[in-house]
Structure formats: structure tokens, C-alpha cells
N, C-alpha and C positions, 0 to 999 in steps of 0.2 A: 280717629274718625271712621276709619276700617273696620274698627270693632263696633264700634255703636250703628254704622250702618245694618251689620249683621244680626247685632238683637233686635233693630228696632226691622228688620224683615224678619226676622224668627215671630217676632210679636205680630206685623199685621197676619201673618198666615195664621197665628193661631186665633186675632180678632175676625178674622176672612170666616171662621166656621164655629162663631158663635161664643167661644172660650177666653180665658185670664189674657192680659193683655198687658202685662204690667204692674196694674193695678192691681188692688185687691179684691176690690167687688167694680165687675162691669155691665153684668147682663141685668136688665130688669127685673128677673129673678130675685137674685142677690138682692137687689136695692129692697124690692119688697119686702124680703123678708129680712131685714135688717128694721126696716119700719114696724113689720110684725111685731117682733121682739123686741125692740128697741135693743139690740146686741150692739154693745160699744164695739166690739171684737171686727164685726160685719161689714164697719166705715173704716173712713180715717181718722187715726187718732188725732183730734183738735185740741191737743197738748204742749208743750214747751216740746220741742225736741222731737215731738212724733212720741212720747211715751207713755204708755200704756197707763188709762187710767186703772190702775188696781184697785181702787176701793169702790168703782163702780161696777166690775164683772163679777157676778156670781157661780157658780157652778155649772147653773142650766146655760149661762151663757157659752161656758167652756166645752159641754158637750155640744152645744148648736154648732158653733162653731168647728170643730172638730168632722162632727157628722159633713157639712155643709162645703166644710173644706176636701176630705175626700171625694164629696159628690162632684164638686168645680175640678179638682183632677183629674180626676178617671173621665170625667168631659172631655178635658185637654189630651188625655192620651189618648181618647178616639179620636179628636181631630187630627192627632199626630199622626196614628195608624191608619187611618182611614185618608189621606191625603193626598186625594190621584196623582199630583206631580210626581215624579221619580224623587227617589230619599237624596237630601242635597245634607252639606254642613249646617246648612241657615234652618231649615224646615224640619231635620231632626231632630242634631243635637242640640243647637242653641235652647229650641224650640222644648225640648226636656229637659235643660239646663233649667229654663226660667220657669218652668210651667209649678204647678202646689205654691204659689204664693202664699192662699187664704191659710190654707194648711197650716204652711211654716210658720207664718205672724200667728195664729193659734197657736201652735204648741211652742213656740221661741218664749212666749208671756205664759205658758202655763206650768212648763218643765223645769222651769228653775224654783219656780214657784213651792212644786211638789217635791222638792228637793228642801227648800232649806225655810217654807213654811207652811209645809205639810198639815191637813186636815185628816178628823175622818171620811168627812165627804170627798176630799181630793183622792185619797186612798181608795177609798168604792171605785169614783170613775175612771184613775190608772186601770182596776183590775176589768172595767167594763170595757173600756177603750181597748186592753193589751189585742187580746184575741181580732179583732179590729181591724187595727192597723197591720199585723201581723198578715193579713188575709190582703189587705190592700197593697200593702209593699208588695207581695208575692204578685199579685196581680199587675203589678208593671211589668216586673224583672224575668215572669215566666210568661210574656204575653208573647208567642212565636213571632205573629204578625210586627209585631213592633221591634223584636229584636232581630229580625232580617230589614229591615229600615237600618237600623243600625251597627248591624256587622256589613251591610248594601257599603254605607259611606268609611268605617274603618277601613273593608281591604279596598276600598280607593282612594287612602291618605295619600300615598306618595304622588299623587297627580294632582291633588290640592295647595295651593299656593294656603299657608295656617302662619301663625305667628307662635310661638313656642306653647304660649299659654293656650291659644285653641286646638294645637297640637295633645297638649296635655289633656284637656279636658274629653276629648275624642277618647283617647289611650281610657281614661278612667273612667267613663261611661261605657265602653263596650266593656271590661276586666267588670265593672258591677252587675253587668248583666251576667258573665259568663260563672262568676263568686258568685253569686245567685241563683244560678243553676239552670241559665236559659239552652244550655245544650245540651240539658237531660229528656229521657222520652217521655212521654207520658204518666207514665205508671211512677217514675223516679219523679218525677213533679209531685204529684200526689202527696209521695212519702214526706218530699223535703216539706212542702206545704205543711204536715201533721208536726213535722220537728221544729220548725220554725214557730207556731204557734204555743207550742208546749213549751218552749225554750222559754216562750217570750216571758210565759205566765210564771213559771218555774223562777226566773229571774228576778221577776217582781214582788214575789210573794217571800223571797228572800230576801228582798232589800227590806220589805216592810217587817216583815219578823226580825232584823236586826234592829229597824229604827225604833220598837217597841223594847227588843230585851237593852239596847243602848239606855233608852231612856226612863224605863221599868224596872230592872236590876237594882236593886237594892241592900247595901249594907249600912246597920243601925249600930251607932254608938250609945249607950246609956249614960254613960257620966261623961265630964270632963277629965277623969282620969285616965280615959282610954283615950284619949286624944293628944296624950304629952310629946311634945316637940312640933307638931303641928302650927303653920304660923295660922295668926288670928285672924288674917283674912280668910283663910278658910274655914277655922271653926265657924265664923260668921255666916261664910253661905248655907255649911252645913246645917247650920241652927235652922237658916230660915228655907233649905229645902224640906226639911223636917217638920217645918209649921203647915209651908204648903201644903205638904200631902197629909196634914192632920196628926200631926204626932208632936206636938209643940213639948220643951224641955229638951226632947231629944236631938240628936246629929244623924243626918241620913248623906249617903253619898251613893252618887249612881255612876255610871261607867261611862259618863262624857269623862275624855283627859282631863277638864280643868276641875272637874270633881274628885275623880280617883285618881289620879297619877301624884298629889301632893300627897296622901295617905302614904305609898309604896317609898315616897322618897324621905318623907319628914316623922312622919310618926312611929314612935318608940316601939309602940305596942303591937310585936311580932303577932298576935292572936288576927288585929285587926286586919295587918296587913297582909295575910293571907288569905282571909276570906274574902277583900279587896281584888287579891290578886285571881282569885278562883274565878269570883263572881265574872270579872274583864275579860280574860281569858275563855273561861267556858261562856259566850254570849251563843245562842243557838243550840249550844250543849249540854239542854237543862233537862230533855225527857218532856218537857211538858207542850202545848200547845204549839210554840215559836220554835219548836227545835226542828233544825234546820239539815239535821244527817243525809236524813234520804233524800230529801230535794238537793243536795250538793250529788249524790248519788247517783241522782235520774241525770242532773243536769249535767255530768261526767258522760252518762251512759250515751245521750242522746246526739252531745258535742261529733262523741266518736263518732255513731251509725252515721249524722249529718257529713262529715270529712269522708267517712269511705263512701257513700254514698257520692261524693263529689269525687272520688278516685284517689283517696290519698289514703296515706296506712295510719296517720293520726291527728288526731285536732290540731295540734301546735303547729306539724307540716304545715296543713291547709293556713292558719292565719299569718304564721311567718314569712311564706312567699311574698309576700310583699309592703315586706318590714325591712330596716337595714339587715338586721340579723339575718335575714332570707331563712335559716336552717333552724333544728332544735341542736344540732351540733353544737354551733357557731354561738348559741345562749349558752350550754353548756361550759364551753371552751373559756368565755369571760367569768363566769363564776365561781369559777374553780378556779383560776387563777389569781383569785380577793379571796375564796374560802381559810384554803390552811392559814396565809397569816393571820387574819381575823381571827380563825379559832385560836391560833398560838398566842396574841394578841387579847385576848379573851379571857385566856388561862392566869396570864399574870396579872390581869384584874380580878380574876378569883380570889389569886393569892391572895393582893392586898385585901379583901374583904375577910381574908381569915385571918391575916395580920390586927385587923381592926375590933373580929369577936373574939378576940385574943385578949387586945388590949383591956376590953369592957370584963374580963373574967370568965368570960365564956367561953361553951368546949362542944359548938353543934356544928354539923357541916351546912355552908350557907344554902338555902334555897332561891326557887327562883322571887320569894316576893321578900329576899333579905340584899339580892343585887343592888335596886337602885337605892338605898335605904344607906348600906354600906361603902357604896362606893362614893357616893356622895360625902360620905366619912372622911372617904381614902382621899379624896380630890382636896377634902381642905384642908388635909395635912400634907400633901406633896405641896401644895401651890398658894397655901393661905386665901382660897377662896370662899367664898360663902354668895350662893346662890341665893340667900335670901334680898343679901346686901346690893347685889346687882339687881335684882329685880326692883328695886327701888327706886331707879335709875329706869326703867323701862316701863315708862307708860304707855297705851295702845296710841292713844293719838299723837304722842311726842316720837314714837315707833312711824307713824305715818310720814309725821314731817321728814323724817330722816328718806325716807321711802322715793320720797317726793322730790328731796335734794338730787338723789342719788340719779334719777329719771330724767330731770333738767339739768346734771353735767355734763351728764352722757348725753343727750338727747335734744337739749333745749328745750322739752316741754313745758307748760306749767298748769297747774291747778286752781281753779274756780271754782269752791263750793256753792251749789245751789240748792236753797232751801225750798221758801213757802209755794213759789210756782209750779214748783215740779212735784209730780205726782209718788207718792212711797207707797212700797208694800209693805214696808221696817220702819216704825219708827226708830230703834238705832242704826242704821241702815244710812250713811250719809251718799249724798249726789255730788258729783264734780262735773263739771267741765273740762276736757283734756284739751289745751292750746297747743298748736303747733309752734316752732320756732320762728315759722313766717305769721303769726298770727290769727292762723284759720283753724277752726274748731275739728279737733282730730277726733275726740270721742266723746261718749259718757261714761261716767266712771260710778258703779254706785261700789262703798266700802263695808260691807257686812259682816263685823271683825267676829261679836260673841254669840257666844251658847244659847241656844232656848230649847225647849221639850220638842218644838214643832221640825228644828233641825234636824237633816241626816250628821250623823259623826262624820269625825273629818274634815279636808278642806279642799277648796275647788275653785273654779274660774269659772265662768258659765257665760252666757250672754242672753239677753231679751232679744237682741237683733243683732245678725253678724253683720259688717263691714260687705258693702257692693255696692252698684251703679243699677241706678234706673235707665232707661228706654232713653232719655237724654242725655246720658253721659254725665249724670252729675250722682258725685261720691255720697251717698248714705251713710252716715257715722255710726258707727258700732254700737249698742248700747251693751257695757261689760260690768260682772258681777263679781267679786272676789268676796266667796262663800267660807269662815271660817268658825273656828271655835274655839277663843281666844280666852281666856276668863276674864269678867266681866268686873265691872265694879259695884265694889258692898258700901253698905252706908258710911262705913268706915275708912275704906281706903277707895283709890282710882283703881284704873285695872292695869294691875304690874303682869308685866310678863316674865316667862322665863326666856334664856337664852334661847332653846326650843323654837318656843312659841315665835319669837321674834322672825327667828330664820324661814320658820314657814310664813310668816306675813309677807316676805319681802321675796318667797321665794312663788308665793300665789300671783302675785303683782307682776313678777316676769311672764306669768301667761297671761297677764292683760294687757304687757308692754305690747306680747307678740299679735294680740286683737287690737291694738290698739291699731297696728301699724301697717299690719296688713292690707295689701294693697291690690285684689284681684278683681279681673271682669264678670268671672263666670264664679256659682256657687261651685260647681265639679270639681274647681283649682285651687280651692279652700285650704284643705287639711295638708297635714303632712304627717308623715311616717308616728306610728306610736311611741318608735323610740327613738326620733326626732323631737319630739314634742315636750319633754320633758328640759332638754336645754335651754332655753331661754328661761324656764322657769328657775332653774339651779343654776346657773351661772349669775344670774342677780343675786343669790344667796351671798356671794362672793364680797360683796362689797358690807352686809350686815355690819361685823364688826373690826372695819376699817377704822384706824382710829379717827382719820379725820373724818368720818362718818358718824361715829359714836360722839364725836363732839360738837354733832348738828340736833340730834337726839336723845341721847343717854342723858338725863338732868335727874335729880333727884325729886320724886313729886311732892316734897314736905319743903325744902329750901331754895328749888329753881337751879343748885351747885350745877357745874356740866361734871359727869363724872373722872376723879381722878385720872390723872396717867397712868401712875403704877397699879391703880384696879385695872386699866385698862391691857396693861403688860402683862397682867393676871390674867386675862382671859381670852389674850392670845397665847400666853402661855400652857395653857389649861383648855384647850378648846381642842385637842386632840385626843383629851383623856377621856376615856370610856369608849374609845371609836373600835375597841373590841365587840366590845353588845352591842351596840347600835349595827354595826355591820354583820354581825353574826346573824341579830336578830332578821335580820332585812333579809340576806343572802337565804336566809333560811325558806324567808315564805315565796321568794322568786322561786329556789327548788320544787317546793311543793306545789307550786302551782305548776312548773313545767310539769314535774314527777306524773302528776294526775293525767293529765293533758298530751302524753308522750304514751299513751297507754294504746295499743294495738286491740286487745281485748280488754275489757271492764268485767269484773268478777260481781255475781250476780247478788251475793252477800258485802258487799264494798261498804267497809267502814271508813268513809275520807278520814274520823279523828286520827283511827287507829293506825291507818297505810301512811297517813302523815306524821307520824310516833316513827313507825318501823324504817319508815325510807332516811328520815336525819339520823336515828341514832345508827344505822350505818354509816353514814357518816361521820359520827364522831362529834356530835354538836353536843357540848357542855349538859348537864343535868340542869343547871339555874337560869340556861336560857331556852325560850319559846319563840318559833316565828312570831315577825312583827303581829301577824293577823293569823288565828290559828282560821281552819279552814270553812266553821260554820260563823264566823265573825267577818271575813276573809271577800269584803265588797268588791274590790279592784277585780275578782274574779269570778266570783258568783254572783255578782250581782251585774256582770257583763263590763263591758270598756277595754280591760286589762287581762283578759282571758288571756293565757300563754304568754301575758304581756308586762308580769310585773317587772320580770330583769330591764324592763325598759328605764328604771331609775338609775341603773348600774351603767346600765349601755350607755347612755345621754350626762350618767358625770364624766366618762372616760374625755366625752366632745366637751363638758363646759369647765373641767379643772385646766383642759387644753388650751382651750379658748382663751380662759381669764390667763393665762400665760403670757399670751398675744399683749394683754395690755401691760404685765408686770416686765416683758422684757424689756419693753420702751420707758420704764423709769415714771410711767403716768398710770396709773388706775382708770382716772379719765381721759384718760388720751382722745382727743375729739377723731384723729383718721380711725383709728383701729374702730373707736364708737361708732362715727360714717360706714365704715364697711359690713360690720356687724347690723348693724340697722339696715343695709341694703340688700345684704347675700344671704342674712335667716331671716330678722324679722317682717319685711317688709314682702316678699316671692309668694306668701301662702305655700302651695303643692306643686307651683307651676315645675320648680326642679328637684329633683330625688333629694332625699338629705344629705349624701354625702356628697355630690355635686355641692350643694349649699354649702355643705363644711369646707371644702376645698377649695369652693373662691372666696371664701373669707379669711380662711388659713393659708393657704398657698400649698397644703400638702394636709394628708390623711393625720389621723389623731391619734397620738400617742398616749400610752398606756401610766408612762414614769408618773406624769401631775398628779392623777390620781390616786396613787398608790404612797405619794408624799405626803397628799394632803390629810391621808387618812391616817398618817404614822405610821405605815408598814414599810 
């Protein structure tokens, strides 16, 4: 009640001078021109669930809104700055905690949109919008006036009676203003202003030049004899991506995984599979229109001047102070301690690929697009496995079920699909209902498993609307997306997954548990550490292929069978192997991204492909393998989020092989206490507590290094 007292006086001060009040649209302004336009965006959404009619908003409505939503801000933050009373908790910060509603409900329904059902038109208005917002955020965060309001009430926290969470969100409001550069002079405002805008654009014209050469790139097969070993659900799609784009008879395959990564693993035809591998690899590194060099270049160049400019001596400094990792040491230190065995680890998966073009009569040394091809060789002669054969067993939606089991042991949640009511942006794109264990509606759930053109690569969590409390105290349900790129189903077969694939469905789902559950008052107290963040999502990997999990899911989609035990012994057995490349490949693009990003000067001639060649093979990284993402393909960091922040996957397994320990020493998987504690000390806190706080009142002590260094076979 303490708390709701305080926003709902944050809000009258800011309805007291004319501005957002909670609501989305209040002033007669707004109303009018919501009338104007008829912008759904403008109202309230008169939908099941408050959700976004998507097939009624058009573009012009996305920039009205947009434009109309900065205008209602920048309103709010003059009534903030401008508000004779003395700077209070309530009249500040709350008061800038709540304030861009219209804003946020805009771009929460457009950003995910432009992610994973991209336009040209959506494309234009990111690139009109960047420069934009970029000017307007700067315009908070460098406004003097408004930031002596709020360093006024920070150095007078310790005479404030706060509850942890308003404690918290204080700490991260005034550190946003200060990251933001509100104790630069004038002239250093200026500068960061220029850098900030350029970043933003640089960033975005990178994403879009990937989503173009991802889904642009093209290698042509001409017969069926250059496709031998290939299974026929892919020749299938190939066939009919090939008709798509006008080339019927022929096989076209582009550089989404579930296109090209079957080529490198199954098909016989070494010619194919390397121009496969060239085409995935070199995405950005074509020379022509989309290539991407010197914008990774500038955006190197600019990261630096922005950090010294802020007083640090490198990028990575600046965004790691407040990360777990704190240092670029401290990333170093973890990496290097998984590198060598991974590369020794590596090595002897080399061998057996030479053992294997051995066997065949051949006398080449392997390259990089003969690894997964071979090794896949080598896996079903150590362990009699056949990836084909399990994929048979892994259909996307009987993958969910398992998902879904796994969520209500641990959890007690359950699932509600809901169809014709509820509004879609997808039609494969399915809607749930997230029930709590006491019966009240915890979220929405939309599942957006496969592939299409309009997609970014990759996979993601995203939300329409994060999880918070209105002006009356009552819980707003999250609305949560899990963005992937699964392979789809051909007229021929359902959509089998691979092991892979699988792990990442179930590992996107752990950062919708962590939306799901989330439980804060204020937006400020939201997030948590980058390389926090990643735990919840990997430690649900954990339970994949459990067998009593595989035997809620794994069915074969021809007979209904649950799949065998001894396949199933097989692929516990066998679920280690190749954790050479897989970890080489990973630890590689974390270096490179630090390597960049650690840089005190940036050389005026900077080739990222090349300094990313020259800094691993110091190293001593194999010739057959390539970072995961080379660095013009390389989104987690040029295209912003993960900037100096890829070892965050590395960091957050050390916390989630530790964690799933917690439940394997009690002899229970789903142990329901350790599942209570886990749901209470990560998923549920948001940011209120640092991560490893979180870690350590869920574990009872700091996280050790042994689990994951087991789980990986080293």
C-alpha cells in the first residue's frame, strides 16, 4: 500500500501539470487526435487481454504514435523539471519511473514486430525514427535541470525511509543519468550527442544489411546429384525455395540454419558444402552494397571516443562496470580457463574427421565446411547414433509439450491455448494463456517457433508488454514472445527438429519463464545484469533431454512410439561429443568481440575481418573452425545488446550448470523447495538485487566453476 500510495502521488503531480497520468492518453489533445486518425495505438486496446490489434495498425499509425508519444514525454519531463516543489522520491523519481507510457505501448507493439516480421516500410521508419529517438533520449538524460532534481534526492537516500526495490530503482536512475553523460560540460554533451546518433544509425543499418544478406544469399544446386545424402525434407524445401524465387527444377538454400546448416552436416558433395559454408560465413563480407566492414569499423571507432569521452580507457571498461564480470580482466580470466581444453578437445575431433576421410579413401586435410559433415560421421560410429533418426522423434509442437510439462513440475503453471479472440501478427504464431498454480492468469504467451524471409536470424524473447502495476495496484500481465527459427514443416513431413534446435526452444522459454514471473513495481527495477540474464534461459536447457522428459515429448511423428530407452541412452551418451567446436566456436566470437572492444586506440585502416583472423590464430584456434558469428554477421555485437557482452553465455553457464546441481544433489530434477527458491531469488526479484546476491540466496554460496567444465567433457 506504501508503494501504490507513492505512484499514485507520483501520478497526481504529474496530472496536477497537465501530463501522463497512468493512462495512455489523457489530455484532450491525445483524445482528439486519436479521433483524428483513428490510431488504435492512441486508445485502449479493446482486445482480449489488452492486446494489440496488429492487423489494424498501419505504419502511419506506428510513426503517429511514435512522434505523439515523444511529444507526451518531453511534456512529462517539463512538468518534472519545471515543479516548484523541492525534488522529493514521489515527484522525481517515481514520477520518471512512470512517465513515456504512450511511448513504450508504441514501440513495446512495434519492436518486436520489426524484428521478426519485418517490412520495407518497417525498415524505412526504424531508419527515420533512429536519428529521433536517439536526440530524445539524449534530451532527458543530458537535461541539467532535471538531473540536479535527481542527484537533489539520490545524495539524500540515506534520510529516506525506501523499501529495497525503491532503494534500487533511485541507485539506477541517477547511474542512467551519470552512463549517459549528465556530468559532462557542454561542449562533451555535444560530442556524445553526435556519437550516440551515429551509433544508433550505424547499428541499425547493420542489422538490416544482415537481415538482407541472411535471407538474400544464395547457393543453387542444379540436379539431384549434388544433393546426395541430404534428407528429403530438405531437398523438399530447397525445391520449393527455388520455385519461390523463380527458378523452379532447381534447389536454392539461403543462410537461415534450417536452410544451410543440413547442407554442411548431410550432404556428400564437398563442392556444395563449401560454397554453403563461404556464403554463411562471409554474410556482410561480400564487397558489394550490404557489406558491412567499415560500419563495424566506425562503430568500433565511435564505441571508443564515446567511453573516453566518458573517462575510461575502453569500451568494454565502460559497459562492464556494471555487469557481474565488473572488468575486461575478469571476462578474460573465464575464457581462458574453457579455451585450451576446448581447443585440446577440438583437436581430437579433428583426428576422428581424419580417421573418417580415411575410411572413405581419401587423403585431404579437413576444412572448415568438412567438420560438421564428418563429425557427424565420427558420432555414429562411436555411439551408433543417427541424427536423422532422432529427429523423427522431435516434432516442434510435441517439443512444446515437453516444454510445458517441464514449466508445471517445476512451477505448477499451466497452458491455455487461445485462438479466434485473440488478435495475431503470425498466423503460425500460436497464443496461450499462462495459469498460475493458484489459478490467476500469470501471462501471455505467443510461440513463434519457424523461419520466414520477413524474420531476423536467430532466436529471442521479446515482449509486446513487460509485466507491472497500474496507479491501483493491480498486476498487468506480461505479454511474451519467443522469437525463433526452427524448421518448418514441408508438405511432406511435420517439423522435426534437431537436438540443437530443440535445446534452443526450451532454452528461449527460460527467458519467458523469467518474464513470466517477474514481479516489480517500478519499470527502473526491471532488468538484471547482461550476464545474469542468460541463466534462466540455460538452465531450462538442462531438463531437454531428461529422459523422463523425452518421454513426455520425443514420439515418433509417423507411429505416435515414445522414443526408445537405449536411443535415449544414446543421446545421453552422445550429447558431449563435438563440445570441442561448439565451444571453440563460441569462446572464439566472445574473444573477438572483447579483442575489438578492449581497444585503447582504433587503427584508422581497421579491417574487423582481418584483426579477427590475426588475434585467434594467436591463439592457436584450429584452421576448421570459425567464430560462432564472424564479425560482419556478428549481431549480438554490432548490432547492439551484447556489445563486450557475448562471454555473457559463458559467464551465466558457470551460474546455471551450478544451479541445475542444486536440484541433481537432492536426487529430484523437480524437486519442488529448490524449484520454490529458484522461482523466488532469480526469477521472480527482476533487478531489485545484483545477480550474485540473487545467486547466493538461492545457492547458499558463490558458483562454482567444476559443473561446467563436467558438463562440457573437459
Amino acid at each position: 500500500m506504501k508503494i501504490m500510495n507513492k505512484i499514485m502521488a507520483a501520478a497526481v503531480a504529474l496530472a496536477a501539470c497537465g501530463c501522463g497520468s497512468g493512462k495512455i492518453v489523457t489530455n484532450q489533445d491525445n483524445e482528439k487526435t486519436a479521433e483524428k486518425y483513428a490510431n488504435p495505438l492512441l486508445t485502449d486496446f479493446n482486445t482480449p487481454h489488452g492486446i494489440a490489434p496488429f492487423a489494424s495498425i498501419t505504419i502511419d499509425n506506428y510513426r503517429e504514435g511514435m512522434l505523439l508519444g515523444m511529444e507526451e514525454q518531453k511534456k512529462e519531463i517539463e512538468a518534472i523539471t519545471n515543479n516548484s516543489e523541492a525534488p522529493t522520491f514521489e515527484n522525481t523519481i517515481i514520477a520518471l519511473d512512470q512517465c513515456g507510457q504512450l511511448l513504450r505501448k508504441v514501440r513495446g507493439t512495434f519492436s518486436p514486430l520489426s524484428s521478426s516480421n519485418s517490412t520495407e516500410q518497417m525498415r524505412a521508419l526504424q531508419k527515420e525514427m533512429s536519428p529521433l529517438f536517439s536526440a530524445h533520449n539524449d534530451d532527458i538524460y543530458l537535461n541539467e535541470k532535471l538531473f540536479a532534481r535527481v542527484k537533489a534526492v539520490y545524495e539524500n537516500r540515506t534520510a529516506l525511509t525506501l523499501t529495497a526495490e525503491e532503494a534500487k530503482i533511485l541507485e539506477n536512475i541517477y547511474k542512467r543519468f551519470v552512463n549517459s553523460g549528465a556530468n559532462l560540460n557542454d561542449e562533451q554533451k555535444a560530442k556524445l550527442r553526435e556519437f550516440n546518433k551515429e551509433l544508433s544509425m550505424l547499428q541499425l543499418t547493420f542489422s538490416q544489411n544482415l537481415l538482407h544478406e541472411t535471407n538474400n544469399s544464395f547457393v543453387v544446386a542444379e540436379s539431384l546429384e549434388e544433393l546426395k545424402g541430404l534428407p528429403q525434407a530438405n531437398i523438399d524445401a530447397a525445391a520449393k525455395m527455388a520455385a519461390d524465387n523463380g527458378q523452379p527444377g532447381k534447389w536454392m538454400f539461403n543462410m537461415q540454419r534450417p536452410s544451410c546448416n543440413p547442407v554442411l552436416q548431410y550432404c556428400e558433395n564437398r563442392e556444395l558444402r563449401e560454397k554453403v559454408y563461404n556464403a554463411y560465413y562471409n554474410r556482410g563480407n561480400q564487397n558489394n552494397e550490404y557489406d558491412s566492414k567499415e560500419i563495424c569499423a566506425k562503430i568500433v571507432s565511435l564505441r571508443l571516443e564515446k567511453a573516453k569521452l566518458m573517462g575510461y580507457e575502453n569500451y568494454a571498461q565502460m559497459v562492464l562496470e556494471d555487469r557481474m564480470a565488473k572488468t575486461p580482466e575478469a571476462v578474460y580470466n573465464l575464457l581462458d580457463q574453457v579455451w585450451a581444453p576446448a581447443v585440446n578437445k577440438a583437436k581430437q575431433e579433428i583426428e576422428d574427421i581424419r580417421a573418417e576421410i580415411r575410411k572413405e579413401g581419401k587423403d585431404f586435410e579437413p576444412a572448415g565446411w568438412d567438420y560438421m559433415y564428418y563429425l557427424d560421421k565420427a558420432k555414429k560410429a562411436k555411439f551408433a547414433v543417427d541424427e536423422q533418426e532422432i529427429k523423427n522423434y522431435m516434432e516442434a509442437n510435441n517439443v512444446m509439450d515437453g516444454i510445458f510439462y517441464v514449466a508445471n513440475k517445476l512451477y505448477g503453471i499451466t497452458f491455455k491455448e487461445i485462438t479466434a479472440e485473440v488478435p495475431s501478427y503470425e498466423p503460425t504464431a500460436k497464443a496461450y494463456e499462462v495459469i498460475d498454480r493458484d489459478g490467476t492468469l500469470l501471462a501471455i504467451f505467443y510461440s513463434d517457433q519457424f523461419t520466414r524471409d520477413s524474420k531476423n536470424a536467430g532466436a529471442w524473447c521479446t515482449s509486446f508488454r513487460p509485466q507491472s502495476y497500474d496507479a491501483n495496484g493491480k498486476r498487468i500481465v506480461p505479454i511474451v514472445v519467443n522469437s525463433c527459427n526452427m524448421t518448418a514443416a514441408t508438405e511432406n513431413t511435420p517439423a522435426l527438429q534437431n537436438i540443437d534446435n530443440v535445446k534452443t526452444m526450451f532454452h528461449e522459454f527460460g527467458h519467458a519463464l523469467h518474464n513470466f514471473m517477474r514481479d516489480v513495481r517500478y519499470s527502473s527495477a526491471s532488468g538484471v545484469e547482461r550476464d545474469f540474464v542468460e541463466l534462466p534461459s540455460q538452465i531450462n536447457e538442462h531438463w531437454a533431454l531428461e529422459p523422463e522428459v523425452l518421454a513426455v515429448y520425443a514420439k515418433h511423428y509417423q507411429t505416435g512410439e515414445v522414443i526408445p530407452m537405449e536411443l535415449v541412452e544414446k543421446i545421453q551418451e552422445s550429447d558431449k561429443y563435438g563440445q570441442g567446436f561448439a565451444t571453440v566456436e563460441y569462446i572464439a566470437a566472445s574473444l573477438s568481440d572483447m579483442d575489438l572492444h578492449v581497444l585503447t586506440e582504433v587503427p584508422a585502416d581497421l579491417n574487423v575481418m582481418e584483426y579477427e583472423a590475426q588475434k585467434l590464430a594467436e591463439r592457436g584456434i584450429p584452421s576448421q573452425i570459425l567464430p560462432r558469428y564472424r564479425m560482419t554477421n556478428f549481431s549480438h555485437t554490432m548490432g547492439g545488446g551484447y556489445s563486450a557482452g557475448y562471454y555473457s553465455y559463458m559467464w551465466a553457464e558457470v551460474l546455471d550448470a551450478d544451479a541445475f546441481e542444486a536440484f541433481k544433489e537432492t536426487g529430484d530434477i523437480f524437486n519442488p523447495d529448490v524449484a520454490d527458491k529458484f522461482r523466488k531469488y532469480v526469477l521472480t526479484p527482476g533487478g531489485i538485487d545484483d545477480g550474485m546476491t540473487m545467486y547466493r540466496n538461492f545457492r547458499g554460496r558463490e558458483p562454482k566453476i567444476d559443473a561446467l567444465l563436467k558438463n562440457r567433457g573437459f
